[in-house]
LOVEX-889769 format. One line per field, with one value per residue: x, y, z of N, C-alpha, C, O in turn; residue number from 1. Coordinates in Angstrom, 2 decimals. Layout:
// residues N
n_u: X  ...
n_v: Y  ...
n_w: Z  ...
ca_u: X  ...
ca_v: Y  ...
ca_w: Z  ...
c_u: X  ...
c_v: Y  ...
c_w: Z  ...
o_u: X  ...
o_v: Y  ...
o_w: Z  ...
kolvex: NUM  ...
***
This chain:
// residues 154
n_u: 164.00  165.95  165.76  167.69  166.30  163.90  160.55  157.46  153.94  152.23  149.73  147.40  145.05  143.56  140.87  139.90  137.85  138.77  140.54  139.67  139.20  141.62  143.21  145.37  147.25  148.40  149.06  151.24  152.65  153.53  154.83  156.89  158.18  159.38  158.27  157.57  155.72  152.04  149.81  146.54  144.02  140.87  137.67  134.94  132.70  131.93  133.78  135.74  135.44  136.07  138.65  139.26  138.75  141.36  142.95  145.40  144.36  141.78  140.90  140.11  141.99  143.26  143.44  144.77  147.42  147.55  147.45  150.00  152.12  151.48  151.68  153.57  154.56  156.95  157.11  155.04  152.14  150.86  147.57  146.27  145.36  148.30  149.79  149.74  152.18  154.33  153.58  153.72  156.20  157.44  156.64  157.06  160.11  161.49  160.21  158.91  157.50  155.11  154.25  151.09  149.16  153.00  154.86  155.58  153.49  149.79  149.66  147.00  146.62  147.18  145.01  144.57  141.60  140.79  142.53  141.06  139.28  138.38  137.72  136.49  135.15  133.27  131.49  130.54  129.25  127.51  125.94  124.78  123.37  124.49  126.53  123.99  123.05  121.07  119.53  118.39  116.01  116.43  119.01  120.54  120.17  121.75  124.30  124.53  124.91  127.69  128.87  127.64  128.56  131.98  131.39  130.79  132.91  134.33
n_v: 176.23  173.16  170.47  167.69  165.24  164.14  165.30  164.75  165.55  164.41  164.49  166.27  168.05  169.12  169.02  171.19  173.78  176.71  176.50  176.58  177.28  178.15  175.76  175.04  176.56  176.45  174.02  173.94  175.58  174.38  172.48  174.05  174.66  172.24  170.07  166.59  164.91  164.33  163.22  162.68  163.40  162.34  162.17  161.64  160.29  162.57  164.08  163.05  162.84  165.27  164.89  162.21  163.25  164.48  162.47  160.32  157.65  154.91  152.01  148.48  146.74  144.75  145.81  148.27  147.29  146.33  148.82  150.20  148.45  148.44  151.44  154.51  156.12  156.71  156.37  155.60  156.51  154.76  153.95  151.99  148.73  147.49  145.22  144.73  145.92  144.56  142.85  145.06  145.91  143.59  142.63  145.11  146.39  148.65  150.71  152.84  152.41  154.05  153.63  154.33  155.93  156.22  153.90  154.78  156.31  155.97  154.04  152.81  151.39  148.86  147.44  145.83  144.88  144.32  142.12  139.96  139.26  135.99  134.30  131.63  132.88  134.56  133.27  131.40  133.07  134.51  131.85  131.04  133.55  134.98  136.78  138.69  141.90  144.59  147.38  150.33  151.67  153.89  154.18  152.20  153.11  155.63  154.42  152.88  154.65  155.35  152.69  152.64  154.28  153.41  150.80  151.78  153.36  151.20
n_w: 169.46  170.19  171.74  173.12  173.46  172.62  173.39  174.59  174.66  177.35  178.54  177.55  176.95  174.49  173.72  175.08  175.87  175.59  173.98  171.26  168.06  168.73  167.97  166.14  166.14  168.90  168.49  166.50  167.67  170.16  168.75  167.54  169.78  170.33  170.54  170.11  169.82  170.88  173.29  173.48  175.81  176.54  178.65  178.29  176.20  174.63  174.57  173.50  171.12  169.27  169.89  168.36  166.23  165.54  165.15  163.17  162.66  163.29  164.76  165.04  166.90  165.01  162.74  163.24  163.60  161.29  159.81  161.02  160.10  157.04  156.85  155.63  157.75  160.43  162.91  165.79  167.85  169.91  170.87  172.92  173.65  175.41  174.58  171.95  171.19  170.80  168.72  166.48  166.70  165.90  163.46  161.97  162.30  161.70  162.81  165.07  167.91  170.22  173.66  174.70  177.54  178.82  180.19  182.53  183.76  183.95  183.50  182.26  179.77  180.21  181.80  184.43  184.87  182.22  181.33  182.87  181.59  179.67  176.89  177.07  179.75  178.39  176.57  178.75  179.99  177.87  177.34  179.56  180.15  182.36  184.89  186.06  185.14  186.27  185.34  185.19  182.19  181.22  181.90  180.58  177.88  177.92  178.50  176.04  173.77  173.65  172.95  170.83  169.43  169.08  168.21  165.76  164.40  164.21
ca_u: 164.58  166.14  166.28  168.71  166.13  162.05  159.23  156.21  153.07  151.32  148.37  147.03  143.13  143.13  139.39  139.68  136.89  139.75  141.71  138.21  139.80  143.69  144.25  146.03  148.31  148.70  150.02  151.92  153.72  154.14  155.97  158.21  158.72  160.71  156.97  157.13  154.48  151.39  148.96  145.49  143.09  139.26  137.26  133.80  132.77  131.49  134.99  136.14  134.64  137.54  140.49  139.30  138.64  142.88  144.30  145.77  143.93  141.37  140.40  140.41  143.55  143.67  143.17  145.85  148.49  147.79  147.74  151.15  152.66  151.67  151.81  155.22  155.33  158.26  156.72  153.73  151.67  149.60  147.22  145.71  146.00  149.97  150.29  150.25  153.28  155.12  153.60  153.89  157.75  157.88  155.86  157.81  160.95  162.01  159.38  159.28  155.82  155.33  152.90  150.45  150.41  153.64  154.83  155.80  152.30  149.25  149.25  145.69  146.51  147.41  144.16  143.90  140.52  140.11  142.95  140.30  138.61  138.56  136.74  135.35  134.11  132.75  130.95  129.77  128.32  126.57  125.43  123.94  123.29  124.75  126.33  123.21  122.82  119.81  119.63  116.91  116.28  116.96  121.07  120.77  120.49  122.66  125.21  124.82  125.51  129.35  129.17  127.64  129.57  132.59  131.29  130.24  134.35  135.36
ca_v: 175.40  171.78  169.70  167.43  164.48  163.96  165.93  164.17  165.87  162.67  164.86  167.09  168.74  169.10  169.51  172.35  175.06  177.73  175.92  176.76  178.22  178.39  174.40  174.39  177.64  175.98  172.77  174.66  176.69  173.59  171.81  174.63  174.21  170.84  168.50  166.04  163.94  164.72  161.71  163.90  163.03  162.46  161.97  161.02  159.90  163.62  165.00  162.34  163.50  166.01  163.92  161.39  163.49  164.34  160.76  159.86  156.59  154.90  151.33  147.53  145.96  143.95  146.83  148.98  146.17  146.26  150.21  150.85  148.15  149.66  153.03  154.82  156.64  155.78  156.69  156.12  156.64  153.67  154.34  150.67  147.63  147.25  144.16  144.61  146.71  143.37  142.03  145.65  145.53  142.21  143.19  146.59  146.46  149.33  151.47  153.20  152.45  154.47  152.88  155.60  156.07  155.30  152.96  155.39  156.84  155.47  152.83  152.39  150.29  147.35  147.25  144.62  143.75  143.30  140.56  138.74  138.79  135.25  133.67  130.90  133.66  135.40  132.12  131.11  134.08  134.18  130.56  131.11  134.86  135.08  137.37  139.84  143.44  145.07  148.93  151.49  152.13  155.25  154.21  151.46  153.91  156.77  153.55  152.23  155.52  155.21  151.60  152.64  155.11  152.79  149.89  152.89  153.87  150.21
ca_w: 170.51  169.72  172.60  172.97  173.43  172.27  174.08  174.06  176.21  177.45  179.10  176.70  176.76  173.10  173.81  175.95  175.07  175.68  172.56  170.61  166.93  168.05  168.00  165.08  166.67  169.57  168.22  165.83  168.90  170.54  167.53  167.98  171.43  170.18  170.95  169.01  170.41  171.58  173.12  173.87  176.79  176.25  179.70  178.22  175.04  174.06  174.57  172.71  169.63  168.73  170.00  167.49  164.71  165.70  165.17  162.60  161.97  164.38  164.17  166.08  167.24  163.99  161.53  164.15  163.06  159.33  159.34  161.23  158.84  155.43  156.62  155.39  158.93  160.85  164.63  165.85  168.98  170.27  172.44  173.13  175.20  175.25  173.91  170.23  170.53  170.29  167.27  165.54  166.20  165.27  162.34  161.60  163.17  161.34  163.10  166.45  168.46  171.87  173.80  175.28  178.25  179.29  180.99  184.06  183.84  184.63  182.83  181.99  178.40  180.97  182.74  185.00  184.74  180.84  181.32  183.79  180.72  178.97  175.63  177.91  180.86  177.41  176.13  179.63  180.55  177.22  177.28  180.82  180.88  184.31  185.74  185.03  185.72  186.63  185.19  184.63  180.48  180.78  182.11  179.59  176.96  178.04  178.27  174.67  172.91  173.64  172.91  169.74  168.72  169.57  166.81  164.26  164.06  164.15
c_u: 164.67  166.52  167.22  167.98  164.72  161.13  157.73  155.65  151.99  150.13  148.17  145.71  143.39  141.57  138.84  139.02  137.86  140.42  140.37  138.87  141.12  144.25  145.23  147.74  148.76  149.72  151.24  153.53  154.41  155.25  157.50  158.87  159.62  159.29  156.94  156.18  153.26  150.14  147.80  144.63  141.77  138.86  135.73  133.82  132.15  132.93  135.84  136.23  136.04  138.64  140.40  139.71  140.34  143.40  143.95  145.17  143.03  140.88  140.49  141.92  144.03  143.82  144.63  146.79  148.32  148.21  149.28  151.93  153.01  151.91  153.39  155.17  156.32  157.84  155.25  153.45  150.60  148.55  145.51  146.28  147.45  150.32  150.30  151.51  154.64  154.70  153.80  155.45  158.05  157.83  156.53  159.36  161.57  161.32  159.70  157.94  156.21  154.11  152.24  149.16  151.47  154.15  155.54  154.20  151.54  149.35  147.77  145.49  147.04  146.61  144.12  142.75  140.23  140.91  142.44  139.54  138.85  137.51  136.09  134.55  133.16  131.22  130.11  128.68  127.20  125.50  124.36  123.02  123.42  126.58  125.15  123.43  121.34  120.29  118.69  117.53  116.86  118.60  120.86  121.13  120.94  124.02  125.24  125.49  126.84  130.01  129.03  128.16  131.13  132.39  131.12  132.10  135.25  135.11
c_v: 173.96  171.51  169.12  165.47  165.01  164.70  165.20  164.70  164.63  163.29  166.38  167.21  169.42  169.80  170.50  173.76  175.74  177.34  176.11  177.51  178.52  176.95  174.26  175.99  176.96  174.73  172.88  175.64  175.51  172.41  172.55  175.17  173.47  169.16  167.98  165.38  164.33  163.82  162.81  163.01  163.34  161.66  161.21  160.93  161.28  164.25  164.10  162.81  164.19  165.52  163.12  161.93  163.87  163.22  160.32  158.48  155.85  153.17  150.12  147.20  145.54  145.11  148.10  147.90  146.42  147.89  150.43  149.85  148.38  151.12  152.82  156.14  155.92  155.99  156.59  156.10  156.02  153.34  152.86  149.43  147.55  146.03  143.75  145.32  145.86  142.88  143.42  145.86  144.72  142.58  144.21  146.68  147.79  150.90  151.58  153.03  152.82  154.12  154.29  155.24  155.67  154.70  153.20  156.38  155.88  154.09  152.01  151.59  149.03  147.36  146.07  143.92  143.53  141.89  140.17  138.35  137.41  134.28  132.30  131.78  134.22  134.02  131.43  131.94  134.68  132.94  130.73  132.43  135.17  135.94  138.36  141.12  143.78  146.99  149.54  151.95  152.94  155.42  153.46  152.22  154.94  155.45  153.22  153.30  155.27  153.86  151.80  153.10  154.32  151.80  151.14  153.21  152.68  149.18
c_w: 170.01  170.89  172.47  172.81  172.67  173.32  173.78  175.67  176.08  178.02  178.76  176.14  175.51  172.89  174.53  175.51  175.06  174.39  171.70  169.26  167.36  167.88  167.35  165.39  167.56  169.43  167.37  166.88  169.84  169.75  167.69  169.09  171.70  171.03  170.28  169.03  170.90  171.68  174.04  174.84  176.87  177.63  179.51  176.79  174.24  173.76  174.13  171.15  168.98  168.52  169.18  166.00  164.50  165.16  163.74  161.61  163.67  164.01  165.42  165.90  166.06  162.92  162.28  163.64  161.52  158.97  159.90  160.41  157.68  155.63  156.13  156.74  159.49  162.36  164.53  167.49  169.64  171.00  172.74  174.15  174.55  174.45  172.34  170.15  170.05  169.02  166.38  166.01  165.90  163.80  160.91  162.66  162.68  161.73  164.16  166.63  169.70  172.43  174.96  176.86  178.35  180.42  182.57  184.14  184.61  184.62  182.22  180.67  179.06  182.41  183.21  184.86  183.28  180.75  181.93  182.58  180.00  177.72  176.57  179.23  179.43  177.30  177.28  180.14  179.20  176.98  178.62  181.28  182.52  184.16  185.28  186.01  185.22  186.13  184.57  183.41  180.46  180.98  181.14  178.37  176.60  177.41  177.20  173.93  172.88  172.89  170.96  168.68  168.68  167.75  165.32  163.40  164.06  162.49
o_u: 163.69  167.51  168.02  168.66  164.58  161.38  157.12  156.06  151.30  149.23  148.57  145.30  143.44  141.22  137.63  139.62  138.32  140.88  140.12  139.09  141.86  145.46  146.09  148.84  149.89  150.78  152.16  154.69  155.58  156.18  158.64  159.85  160.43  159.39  156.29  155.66  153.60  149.46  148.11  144.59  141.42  139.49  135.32  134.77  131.84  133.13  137.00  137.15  136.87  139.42  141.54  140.44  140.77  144.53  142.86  145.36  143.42  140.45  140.84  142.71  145.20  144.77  145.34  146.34  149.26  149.05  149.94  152.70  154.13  152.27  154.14  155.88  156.59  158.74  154.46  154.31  149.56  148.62  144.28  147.17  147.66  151.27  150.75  152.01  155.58  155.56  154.12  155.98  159.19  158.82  156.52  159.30  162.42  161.68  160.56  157.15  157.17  153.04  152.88  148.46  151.48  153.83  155.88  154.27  151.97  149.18  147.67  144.37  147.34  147.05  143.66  142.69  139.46  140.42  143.19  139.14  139.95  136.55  134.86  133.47  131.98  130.19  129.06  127.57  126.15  124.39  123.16  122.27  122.66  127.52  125.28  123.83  120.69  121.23  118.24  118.67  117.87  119.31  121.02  122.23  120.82  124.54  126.45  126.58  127.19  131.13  129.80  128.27  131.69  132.92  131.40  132.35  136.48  135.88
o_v: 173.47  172.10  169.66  164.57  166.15  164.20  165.24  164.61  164.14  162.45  167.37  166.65  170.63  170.74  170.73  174.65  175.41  178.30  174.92  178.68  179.09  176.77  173.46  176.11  176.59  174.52  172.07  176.02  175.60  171.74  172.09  175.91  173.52  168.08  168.42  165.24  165.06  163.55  163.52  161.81  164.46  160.64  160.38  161.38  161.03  164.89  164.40  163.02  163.59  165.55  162.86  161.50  163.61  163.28  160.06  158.26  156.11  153.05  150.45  147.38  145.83  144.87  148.68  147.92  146.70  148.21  150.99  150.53  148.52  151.88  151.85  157.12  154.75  155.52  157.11  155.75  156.60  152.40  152.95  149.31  147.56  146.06  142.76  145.38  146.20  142.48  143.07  146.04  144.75  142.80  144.15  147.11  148.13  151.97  150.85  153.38  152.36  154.24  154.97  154.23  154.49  155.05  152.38  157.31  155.16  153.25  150.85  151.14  148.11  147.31  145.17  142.70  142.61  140.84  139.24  137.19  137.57  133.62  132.25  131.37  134.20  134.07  130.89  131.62  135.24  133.11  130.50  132.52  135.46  135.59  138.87  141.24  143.42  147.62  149.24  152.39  153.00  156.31  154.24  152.07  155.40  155.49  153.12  153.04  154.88  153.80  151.39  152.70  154.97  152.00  151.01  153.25  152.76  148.26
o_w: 169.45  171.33  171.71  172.31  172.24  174.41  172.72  176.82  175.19  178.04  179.37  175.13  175.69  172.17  174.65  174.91  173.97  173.77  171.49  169.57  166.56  167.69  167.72  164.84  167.22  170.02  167.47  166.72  170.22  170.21  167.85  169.22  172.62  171.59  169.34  167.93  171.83  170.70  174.99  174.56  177.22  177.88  180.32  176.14  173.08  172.72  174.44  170.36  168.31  167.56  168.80  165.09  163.38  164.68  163.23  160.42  164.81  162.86  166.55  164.98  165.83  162.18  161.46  162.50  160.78  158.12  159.02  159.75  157.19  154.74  156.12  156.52  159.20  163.07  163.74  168.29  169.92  171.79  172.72  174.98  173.34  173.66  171.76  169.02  169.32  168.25  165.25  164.92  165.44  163.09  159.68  163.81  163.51  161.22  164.64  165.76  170.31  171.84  175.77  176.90  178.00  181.55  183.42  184.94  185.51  185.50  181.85  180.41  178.30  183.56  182.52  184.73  183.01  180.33  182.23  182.50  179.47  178.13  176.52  179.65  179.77  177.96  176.95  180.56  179.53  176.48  178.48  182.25  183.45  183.44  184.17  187.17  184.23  186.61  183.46  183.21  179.77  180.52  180.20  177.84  175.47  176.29  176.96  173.42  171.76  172.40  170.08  167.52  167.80  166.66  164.12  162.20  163.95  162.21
kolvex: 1  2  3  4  5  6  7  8  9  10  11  12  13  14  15  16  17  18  19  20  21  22  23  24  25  26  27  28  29  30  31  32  33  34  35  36  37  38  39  40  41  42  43  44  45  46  47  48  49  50  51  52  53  54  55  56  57  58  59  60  61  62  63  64  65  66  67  68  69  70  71  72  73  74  75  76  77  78  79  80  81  82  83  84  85  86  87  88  89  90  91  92  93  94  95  96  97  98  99  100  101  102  103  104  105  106  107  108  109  110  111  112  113  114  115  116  117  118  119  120  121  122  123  124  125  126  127  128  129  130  131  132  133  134  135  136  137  138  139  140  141  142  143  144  145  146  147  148  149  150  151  152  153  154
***
């Protein structure tokens, strides 16, 4: 089957025990379905695990800009805050970037609250430690694992 346009599945359990030893059939059956795309959905940072070891390349914002540059792909699939997709077409104009979700989805790579975020709220709220949170060790250190795993792949 050749479409006539692109197929891309934007919500795709990749990590789905049932996909346990056929992933590579599956994605294979869906290639020839006419998918060319496929942006996978991880819910916690355990079921993450897989979808990572999937992608292509994994890294910070800045290192995401240098890799779709030098790469010699010609498409890629971005699945970060939206706003680098301007400096990697600036960058690469000769490249296609799809920003993941898109932009009739949820939209969750243009979260509202990390733009509240700002390098002086950052700097104040280190300088003062204020706002604080109060949380029992035992959430503290369920909570870091993700965080840690997070810096370990950056």
């Amino acid at each position: 089957m050749n479409p006539p346009f692109e197929l891309v599945d934007t919500h795709a359990h990749l990590d789905d025990r049932r996909l346990k030893g056929r992933l590579t059939e599956v994605l294979r059956a869906a290639r020839e379905a006419g998918v060319v795309h496929v942006v996978a959905v991880a819910t916690t940072a355990v079921d993450s695990e897989p979808v990572l070891a999937m992608a292509d390349y994994i890294g910070s914002t800045t290192s995401l800009l240098k890799y779709a540059v030098s790469s010699p792909a010609k498409e890629f699939i971005v699945v970060t805050e939206s706003g680098i997709l301007h400096q990697m077409q600036k960058q690469a104009p000769d490249k296609t970037f799809i920003a993941a979700p898109p932009d009739a989805n949820c939209a969750c790579n243009e979260c509202p609250f990390m733009k509240m975020n700002t390098l002086e709220k950052v700097y104040l709220s280190l300088r003062d430690l204020q706002p604080r949170i109060e949380m029992a060790p035992e959430l503290m250190e369920r909570a870091r694992r993700p965080i840690d795993r997070m810096l370990a792949l950056s």
